[in-house]
N, C-alpha and C positions, 0 to 999 in steps of 0.2 A: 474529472469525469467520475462519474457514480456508473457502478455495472455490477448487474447480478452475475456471479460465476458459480460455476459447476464443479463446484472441489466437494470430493466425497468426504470429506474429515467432517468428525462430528465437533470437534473443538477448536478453538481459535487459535492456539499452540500447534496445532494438527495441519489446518490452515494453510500457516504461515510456513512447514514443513515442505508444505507437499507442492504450495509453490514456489516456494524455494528450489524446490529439485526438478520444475519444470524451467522457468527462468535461465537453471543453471547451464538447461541442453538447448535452451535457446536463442540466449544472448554470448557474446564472444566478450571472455573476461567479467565475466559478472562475478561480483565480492559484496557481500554483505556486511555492512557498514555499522558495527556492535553487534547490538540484538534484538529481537524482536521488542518494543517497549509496550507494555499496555498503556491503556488508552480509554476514555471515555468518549463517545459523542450522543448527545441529545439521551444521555442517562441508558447508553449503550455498550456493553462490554465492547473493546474493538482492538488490534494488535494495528503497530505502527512499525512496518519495515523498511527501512533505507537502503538501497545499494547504487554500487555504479555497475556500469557496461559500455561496452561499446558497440554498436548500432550506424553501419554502414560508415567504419570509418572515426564516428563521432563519438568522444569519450561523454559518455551519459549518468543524471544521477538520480533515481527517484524513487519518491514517497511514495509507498502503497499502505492504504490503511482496509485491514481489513475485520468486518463485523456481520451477524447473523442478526436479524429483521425480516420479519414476518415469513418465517422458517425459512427463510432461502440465505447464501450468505451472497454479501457485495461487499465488491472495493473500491476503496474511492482514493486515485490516483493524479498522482503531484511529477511533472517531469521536466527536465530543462539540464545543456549545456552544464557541466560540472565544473566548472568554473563561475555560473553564475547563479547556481540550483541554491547555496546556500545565501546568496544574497535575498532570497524570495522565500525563506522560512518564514517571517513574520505575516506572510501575505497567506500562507498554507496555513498557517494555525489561525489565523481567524476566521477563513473558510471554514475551515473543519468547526469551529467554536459555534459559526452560526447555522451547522444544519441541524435540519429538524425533522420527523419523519411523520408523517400524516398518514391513519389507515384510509382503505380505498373499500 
């Protein structure tokens, strides 16, 4: 899923901060997974975060990648059972490899 959000930070490090520390009051067990990695997509700066959670029960693992595009910032989100979240990396970075952004 692609969505524009509402994060006040002016930087992508800033970003990935601030939700980070929303995530942290909303998910039960949420751990981030390294560090934030940068990231290209379609010749776009973009931060790529991992974490798990758990979610009704359910231990969870997911990719959020986030980037600034036509002043607004979006993130484009990867999620699945974590036990089965890393068998579908390869399916997540080609998605990410073939978006492209079109002005409007």
């Amino acid at each position: 899923m692609v969505k524009e959000e509402k994060f006040g930070s002016e930087t992508l490090d800033d970003v990935v901060n601030e939700a980070a520390a929303i995530y942290e009051s909303a998910f039960d067990n949420f751990k981030i997974t390294g560090e934030a990695e940068p990231y290209t997509i379609d010749e776009k700066d973009a931060r790529k975060l991992t974490f798990t959670c758990t979610i009704s029960g359910m231990n969870m693992k997911f990719l959020y990648v986030y980037l600034f595009a036509a002043d607004k910032t979006f993130v484009i989100t990867f999620g699945d059972l974590d036990t089965s979240f890393d068998a579908l990396l390869a399916d997540y970075d080609t998605i990410l490899d073939n978006i492209t952004f079109t002005a409007q």
